[in-house]
VOPAGU-2260 file (C-alpha; in pm, 1 decimal, decimal comma):
REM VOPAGU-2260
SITE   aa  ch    i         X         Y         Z
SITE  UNK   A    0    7742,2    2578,3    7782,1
SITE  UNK   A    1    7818,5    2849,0    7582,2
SITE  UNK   A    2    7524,1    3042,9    7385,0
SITE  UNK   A    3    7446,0    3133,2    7073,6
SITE  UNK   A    4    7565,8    3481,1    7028,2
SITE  UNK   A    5    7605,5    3700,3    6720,0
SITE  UNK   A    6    7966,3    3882,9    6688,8
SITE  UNK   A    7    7863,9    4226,0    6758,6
SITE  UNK   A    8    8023,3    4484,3    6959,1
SITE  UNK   A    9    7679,4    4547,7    7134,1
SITE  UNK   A   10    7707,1    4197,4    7282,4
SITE  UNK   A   11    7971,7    4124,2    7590,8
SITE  UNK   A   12    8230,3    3863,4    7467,3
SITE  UNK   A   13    8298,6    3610,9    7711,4
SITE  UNK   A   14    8636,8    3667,4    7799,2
SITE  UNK   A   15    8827,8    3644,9    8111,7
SITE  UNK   A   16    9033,5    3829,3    8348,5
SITE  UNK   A   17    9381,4    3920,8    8310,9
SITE  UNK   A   18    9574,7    3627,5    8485,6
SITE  UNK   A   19    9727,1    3711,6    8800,2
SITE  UNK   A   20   10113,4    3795,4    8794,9
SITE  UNK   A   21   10431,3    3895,4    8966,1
SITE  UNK   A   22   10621,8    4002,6    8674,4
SITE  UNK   A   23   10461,1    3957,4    8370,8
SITE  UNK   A   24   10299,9    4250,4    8206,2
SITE  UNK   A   25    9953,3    4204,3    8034,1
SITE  UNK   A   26    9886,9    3812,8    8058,8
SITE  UNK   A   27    9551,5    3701,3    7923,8
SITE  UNK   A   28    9379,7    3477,9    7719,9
SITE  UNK   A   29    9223,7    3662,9    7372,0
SITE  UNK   A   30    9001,0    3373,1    7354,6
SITE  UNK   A   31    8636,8    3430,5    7391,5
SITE  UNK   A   32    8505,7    3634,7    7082,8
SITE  UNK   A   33    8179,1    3599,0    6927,1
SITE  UNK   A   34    8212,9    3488,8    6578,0
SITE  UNK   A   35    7946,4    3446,0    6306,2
SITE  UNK   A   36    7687,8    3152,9    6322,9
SITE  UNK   A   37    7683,9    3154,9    6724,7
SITE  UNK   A   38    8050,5    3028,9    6777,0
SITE  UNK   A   39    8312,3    3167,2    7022,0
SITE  UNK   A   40    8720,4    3179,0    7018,3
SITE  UNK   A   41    8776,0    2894,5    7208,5
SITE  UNK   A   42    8924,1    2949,6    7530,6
SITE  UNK   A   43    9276,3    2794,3    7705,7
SITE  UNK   A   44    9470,1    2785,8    7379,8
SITE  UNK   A   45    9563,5    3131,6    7295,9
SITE  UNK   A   46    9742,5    3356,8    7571,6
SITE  UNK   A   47    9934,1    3669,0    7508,2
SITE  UNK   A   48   10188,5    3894,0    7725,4
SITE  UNK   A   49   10500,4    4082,1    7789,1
SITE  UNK   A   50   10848,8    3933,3    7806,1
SITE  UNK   A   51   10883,0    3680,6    8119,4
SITE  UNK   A   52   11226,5    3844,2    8247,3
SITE  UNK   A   53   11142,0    3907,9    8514,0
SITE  UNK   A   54   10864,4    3617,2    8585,8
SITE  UNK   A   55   10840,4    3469,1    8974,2
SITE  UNK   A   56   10804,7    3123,5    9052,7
SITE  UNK   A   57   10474,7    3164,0    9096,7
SITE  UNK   A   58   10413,8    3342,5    8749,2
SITE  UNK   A   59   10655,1    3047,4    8603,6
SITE  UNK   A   60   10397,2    2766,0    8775,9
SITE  UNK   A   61   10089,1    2975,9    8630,3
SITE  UNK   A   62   10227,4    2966,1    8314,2
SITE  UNK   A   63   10322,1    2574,4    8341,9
SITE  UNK   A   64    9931,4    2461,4    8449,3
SITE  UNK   A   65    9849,4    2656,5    8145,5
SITE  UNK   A   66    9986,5    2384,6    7922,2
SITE  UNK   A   67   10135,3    2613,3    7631,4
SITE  UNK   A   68   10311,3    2388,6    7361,2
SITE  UNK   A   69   10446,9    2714,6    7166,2
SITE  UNK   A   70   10562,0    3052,5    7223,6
SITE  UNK   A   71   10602,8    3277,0    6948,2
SITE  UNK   A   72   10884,5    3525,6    7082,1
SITE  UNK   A   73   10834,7    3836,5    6862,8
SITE  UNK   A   74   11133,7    3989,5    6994,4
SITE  UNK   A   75   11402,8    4050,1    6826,9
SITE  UNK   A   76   11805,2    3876,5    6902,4
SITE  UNK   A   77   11901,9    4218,9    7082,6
SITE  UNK   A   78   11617,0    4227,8    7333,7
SITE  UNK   A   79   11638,7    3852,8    7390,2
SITE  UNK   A   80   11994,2    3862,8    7470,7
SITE  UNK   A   81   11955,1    4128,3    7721,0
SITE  UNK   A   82   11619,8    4044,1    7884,2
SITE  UNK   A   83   11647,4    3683,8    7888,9
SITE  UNK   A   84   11287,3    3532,9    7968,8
SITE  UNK   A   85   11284,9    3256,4    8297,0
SITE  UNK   A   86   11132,3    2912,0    8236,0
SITE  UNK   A   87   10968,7    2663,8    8443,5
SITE  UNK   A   88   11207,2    2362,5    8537,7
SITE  UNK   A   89   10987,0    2129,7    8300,4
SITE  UNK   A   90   10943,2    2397,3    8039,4
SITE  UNK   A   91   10890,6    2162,9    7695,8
SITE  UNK   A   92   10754,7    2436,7    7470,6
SITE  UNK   A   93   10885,7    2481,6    7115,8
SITE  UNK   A   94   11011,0    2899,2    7124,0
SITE  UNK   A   95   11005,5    3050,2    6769,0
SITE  UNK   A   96   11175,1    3360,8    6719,0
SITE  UNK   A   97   11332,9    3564,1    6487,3
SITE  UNK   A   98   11756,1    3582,0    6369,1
SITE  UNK   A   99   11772,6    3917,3    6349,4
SITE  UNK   A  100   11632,0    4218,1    6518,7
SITE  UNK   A  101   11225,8    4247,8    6485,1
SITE  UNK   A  102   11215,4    4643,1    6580,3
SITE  UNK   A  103   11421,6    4921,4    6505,6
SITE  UNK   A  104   11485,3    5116,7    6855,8
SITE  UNK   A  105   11153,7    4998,7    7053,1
SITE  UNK   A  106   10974,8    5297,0    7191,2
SITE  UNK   A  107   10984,3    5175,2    7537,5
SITE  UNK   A  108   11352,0    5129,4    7521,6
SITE  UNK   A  109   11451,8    5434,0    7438,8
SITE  UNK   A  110   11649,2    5553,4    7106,6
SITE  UNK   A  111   11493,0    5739,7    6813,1
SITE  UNK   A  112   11692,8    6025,2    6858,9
SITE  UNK   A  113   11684,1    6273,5    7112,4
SITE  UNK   A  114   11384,0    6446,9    7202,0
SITE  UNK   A  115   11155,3    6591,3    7421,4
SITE  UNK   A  116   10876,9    6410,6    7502,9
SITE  UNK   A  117   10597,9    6547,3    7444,1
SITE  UNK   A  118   10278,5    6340,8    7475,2
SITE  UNK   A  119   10240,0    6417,0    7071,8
SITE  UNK   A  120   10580,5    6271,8    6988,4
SITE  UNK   A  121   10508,5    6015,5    7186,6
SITE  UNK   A  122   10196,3    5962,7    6906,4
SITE  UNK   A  123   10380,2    6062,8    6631,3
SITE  UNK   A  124   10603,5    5752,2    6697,7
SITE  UNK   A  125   10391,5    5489,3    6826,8
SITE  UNK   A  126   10211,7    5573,8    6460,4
SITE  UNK   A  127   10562,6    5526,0    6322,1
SITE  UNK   A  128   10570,9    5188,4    6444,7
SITE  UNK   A  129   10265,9    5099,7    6309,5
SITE  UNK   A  130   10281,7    5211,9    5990,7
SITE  UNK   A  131   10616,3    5031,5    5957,2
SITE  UNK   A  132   10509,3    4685,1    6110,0
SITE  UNK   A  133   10312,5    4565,5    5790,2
SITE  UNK   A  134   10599,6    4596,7    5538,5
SITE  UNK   A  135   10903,4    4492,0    5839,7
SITE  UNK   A  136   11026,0    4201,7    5651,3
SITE  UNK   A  137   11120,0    4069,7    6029,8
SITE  UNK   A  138   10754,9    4133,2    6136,9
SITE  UNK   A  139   10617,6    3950,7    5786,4
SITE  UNK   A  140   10836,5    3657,3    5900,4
SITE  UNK   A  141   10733,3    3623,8    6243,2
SITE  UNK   A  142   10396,3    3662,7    6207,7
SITE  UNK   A  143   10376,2    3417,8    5901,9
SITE  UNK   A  144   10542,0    3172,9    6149,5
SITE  UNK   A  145   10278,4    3244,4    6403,3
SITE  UNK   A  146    9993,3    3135,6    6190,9
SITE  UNK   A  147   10176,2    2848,2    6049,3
SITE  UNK   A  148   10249,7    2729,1    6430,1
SITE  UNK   A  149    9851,7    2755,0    6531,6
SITE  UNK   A  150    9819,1    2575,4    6206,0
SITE  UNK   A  151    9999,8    2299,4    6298,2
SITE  UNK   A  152   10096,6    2258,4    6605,3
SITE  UNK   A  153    9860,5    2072,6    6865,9
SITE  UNK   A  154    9809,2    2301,4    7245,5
SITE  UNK   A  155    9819,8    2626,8    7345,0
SITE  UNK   A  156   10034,7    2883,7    7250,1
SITE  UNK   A  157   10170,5    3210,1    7378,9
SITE  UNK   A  158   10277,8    3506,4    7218,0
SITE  UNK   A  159   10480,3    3802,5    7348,3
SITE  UNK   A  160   10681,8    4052,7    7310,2
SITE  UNK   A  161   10889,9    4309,9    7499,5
SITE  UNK   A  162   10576,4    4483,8    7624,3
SITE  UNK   A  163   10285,7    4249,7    7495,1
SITE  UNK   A  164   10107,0    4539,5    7332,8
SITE  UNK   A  165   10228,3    4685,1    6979,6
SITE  UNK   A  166   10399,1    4341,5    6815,5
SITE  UNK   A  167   10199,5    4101,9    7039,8
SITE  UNK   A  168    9869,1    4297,8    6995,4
SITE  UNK   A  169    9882,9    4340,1    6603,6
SITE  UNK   A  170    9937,7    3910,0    6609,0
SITE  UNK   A  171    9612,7    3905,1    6835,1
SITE  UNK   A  172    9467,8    4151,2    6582,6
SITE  UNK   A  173    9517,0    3926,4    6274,8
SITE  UNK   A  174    9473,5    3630,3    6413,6
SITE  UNK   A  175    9067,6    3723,0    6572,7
SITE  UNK   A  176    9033,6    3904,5    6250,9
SITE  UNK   A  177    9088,1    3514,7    6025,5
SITE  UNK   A  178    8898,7    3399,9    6304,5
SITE  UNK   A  179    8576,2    3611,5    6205,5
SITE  UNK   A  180    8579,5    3771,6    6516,1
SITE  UNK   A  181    8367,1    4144,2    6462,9
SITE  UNK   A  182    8611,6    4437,0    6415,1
SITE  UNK   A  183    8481,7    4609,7    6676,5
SITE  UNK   A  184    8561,5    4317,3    6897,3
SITE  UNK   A  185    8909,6    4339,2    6741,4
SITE  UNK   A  186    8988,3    4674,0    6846,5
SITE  UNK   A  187    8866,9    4612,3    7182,8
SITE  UNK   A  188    9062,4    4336,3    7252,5
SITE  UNK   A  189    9408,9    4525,8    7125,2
SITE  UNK   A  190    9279,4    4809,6    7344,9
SITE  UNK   A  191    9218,2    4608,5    7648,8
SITE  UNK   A  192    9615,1    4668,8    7711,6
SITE  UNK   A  193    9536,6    4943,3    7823,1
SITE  UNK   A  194    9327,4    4758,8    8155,7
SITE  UNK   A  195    9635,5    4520,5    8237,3
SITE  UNK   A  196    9688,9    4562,9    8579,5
SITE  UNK   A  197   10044,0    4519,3    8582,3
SITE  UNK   A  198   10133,5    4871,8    8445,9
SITE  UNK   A  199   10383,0    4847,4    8719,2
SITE  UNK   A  200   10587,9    4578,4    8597,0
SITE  UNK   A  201   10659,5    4744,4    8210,4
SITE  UNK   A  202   10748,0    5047,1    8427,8
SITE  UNK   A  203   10979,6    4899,2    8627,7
SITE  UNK   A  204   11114,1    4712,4    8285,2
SITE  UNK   A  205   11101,3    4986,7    8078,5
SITE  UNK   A  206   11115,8    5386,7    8220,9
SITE  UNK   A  207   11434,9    5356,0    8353,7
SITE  UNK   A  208   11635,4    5344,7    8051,3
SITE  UNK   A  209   11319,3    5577,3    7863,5
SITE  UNK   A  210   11409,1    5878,4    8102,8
SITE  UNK   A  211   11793,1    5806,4    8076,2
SITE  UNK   A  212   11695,4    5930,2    7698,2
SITE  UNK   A  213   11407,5    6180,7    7715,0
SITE  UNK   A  214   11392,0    6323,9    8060,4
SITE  UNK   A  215   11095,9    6331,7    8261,5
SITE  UNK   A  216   10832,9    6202,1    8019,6
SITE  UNK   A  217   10454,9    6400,0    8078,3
SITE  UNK   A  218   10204,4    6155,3    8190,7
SITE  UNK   A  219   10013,0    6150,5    7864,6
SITE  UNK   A  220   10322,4    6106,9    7621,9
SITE  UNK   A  221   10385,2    5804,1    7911,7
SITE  UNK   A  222   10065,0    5632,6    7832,6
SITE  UNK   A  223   10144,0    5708,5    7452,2
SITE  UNK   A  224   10420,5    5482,5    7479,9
SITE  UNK   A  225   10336,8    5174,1    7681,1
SITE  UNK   A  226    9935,3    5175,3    7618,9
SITE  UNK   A  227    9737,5    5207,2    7278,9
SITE  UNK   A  228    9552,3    5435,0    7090,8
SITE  UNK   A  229    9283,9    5332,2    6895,6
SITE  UNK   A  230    9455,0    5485,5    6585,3
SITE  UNK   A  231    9753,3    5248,9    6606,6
SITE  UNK   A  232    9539,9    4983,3    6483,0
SITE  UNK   A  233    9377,9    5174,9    6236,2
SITE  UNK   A  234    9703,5    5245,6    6107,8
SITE  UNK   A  235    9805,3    4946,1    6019,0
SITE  UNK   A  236    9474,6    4820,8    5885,9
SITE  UNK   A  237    9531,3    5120,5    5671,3
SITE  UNK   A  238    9845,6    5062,5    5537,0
SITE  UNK   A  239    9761,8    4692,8    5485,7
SITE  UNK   A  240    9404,1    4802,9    5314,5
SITE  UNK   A  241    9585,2    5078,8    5100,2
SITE  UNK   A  242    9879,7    4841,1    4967,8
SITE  UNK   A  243    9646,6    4507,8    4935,8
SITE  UNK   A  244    9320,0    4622,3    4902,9
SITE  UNK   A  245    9217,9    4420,6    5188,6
SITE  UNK   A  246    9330,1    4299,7    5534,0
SITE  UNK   A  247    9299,9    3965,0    5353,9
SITE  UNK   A  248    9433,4    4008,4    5069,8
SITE  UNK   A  249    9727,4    4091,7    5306,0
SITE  UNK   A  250    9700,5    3815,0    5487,1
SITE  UNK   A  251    9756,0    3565,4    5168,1
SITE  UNK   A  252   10040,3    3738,1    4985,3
SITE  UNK   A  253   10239,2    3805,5    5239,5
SITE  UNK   A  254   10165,4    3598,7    5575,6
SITE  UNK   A  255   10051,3    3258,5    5399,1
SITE  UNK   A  256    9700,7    3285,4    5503,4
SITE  UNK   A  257    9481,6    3166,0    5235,2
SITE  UNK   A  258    9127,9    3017,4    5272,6
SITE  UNK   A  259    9258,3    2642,1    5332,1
SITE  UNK   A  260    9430,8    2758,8    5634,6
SITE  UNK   A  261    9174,8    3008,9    5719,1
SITE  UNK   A  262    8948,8    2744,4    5727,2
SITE  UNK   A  263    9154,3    2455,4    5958,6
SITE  UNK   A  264    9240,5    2776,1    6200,3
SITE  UNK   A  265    8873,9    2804,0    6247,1
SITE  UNK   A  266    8821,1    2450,3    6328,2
SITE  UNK   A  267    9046,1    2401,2    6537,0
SITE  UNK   A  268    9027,5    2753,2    6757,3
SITE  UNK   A  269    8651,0    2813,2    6731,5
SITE  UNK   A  270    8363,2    2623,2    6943,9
């Protein structure tokens, strides 16, 4: 039975491990979160990860008992083209993505010009990203889709991205956040990237074609691009907060969020 617990930081949410895979980066359920009144996130609807490229039948059957009814692919045509995602025999889920590219020149592919880099233009771009993402037209699209799908579609879902952490962790973000889940709790869960076990994996994906651009990339500017800072979130809440005057505010004028669906998210993701 689950306990009454207030959302606060100070108190350990009940989440769960990061789910065991081959080649997937960063799978895990961002259920769990204390919310006000004593509720949690529920848990076994909402998953997040990387792309599933380069998924193994065994990550493919994991996924399957899962029982995901959606994935929201926030990738853009480019990357899906070229790092097609494998699918379980009986896959059934309903894929939304986007017509159109969703990213200008990820960081972890590469592009941007070239540069040396150093661990702080490694930073200065990441914050780049982020201070793009909340007026991306792309980005306002797919995430708008995202909360209409948990609106109304029945199951679990699972979004991703290319790496499951800038994209993928800003939908996480916004979605806990409507949920009511504590800020701090928020930030934790978009830093808990940084945990994943399966660093491997977006290396093997990704720093291939990143030092066929930079060069030898310095371990710090490395974890600059394929982990998180605390102060890419803060960016975009920033931006958002400075254009909207509030993170909901936001939320209704440009992703459809008002209190109506606010309130039939929370019914039917919190326990």
């Amino acid at each position: 039975m689950i306990r009454d617990i207030p959302s606060t930081a100070a108190e350990a949410p009940a989440i769960g491990p990061f789910l065991p895979t081959e080649g997937i980066h960063n799978l895990r359920d961002y259920g769990g979160y204390a919310v006000p009144g004593g509720g949690r996130v529920r848990t076994g609807l909402l998953f997040r990860s990387g792309q599933h490229m380069e998924a193994s039948d065994a990550d493919l059957a994991l996924i399957h008992a899962l029982d995901i009814r959606t994935i929201i692919d926030l990738r853009g045509t480019s990357e899906r083209t070229g790092f097609p995602c494998r699918r379980h025999p009986e896959f059934a889920a309903q894929v939304i993505a986007h017509d159109g590219e969703t990213s200008n020149s990820p960081p972890h592919e590469g592009g941007g010009g070239k540069v040396v880099m150093t661990a702080q233009r490694a930073r200065e771009r990441m914050l780049a990203v982020y201070t793009r993402m909340p007026v991306n037209p792309a980005m306002i699209a797919m995430f708008t889709r995202y909360f209409a799908a948990l609106d109304e579609r029945d199951g679990g879902s699972l979004v991703h991205c290319f790496a499951g952490k800038d994209r993928t962790g800003i939908a996480a973000s916004l979605l806990l956040h409507v949920l009511g889940v504590h800020r701090d709790d928020v930030v934790a869960e978009f830093l808990r990237t940084n945990d994943a076990p399966t660093r491997e994996v977006l290396e093997r994906q990704s720093l291939p074609r990143m030092v066929e651009h930079y060069g030898d990339i310095e371990p710090e500017a490395l974890h600059n691009l394929m982990g998180v800072l605390p102060e890419y979130i803060d960016t975009y809440f920033a931006e958002v907060t400075r254009d909207f005057g509030s993170i909901d505010a936001y939320l209704a004028a440009r992703l459809g969020v008002d209190e109506a669906r606010k309130a039939r998210l929370r019914e039917r993701l919190v326990a």
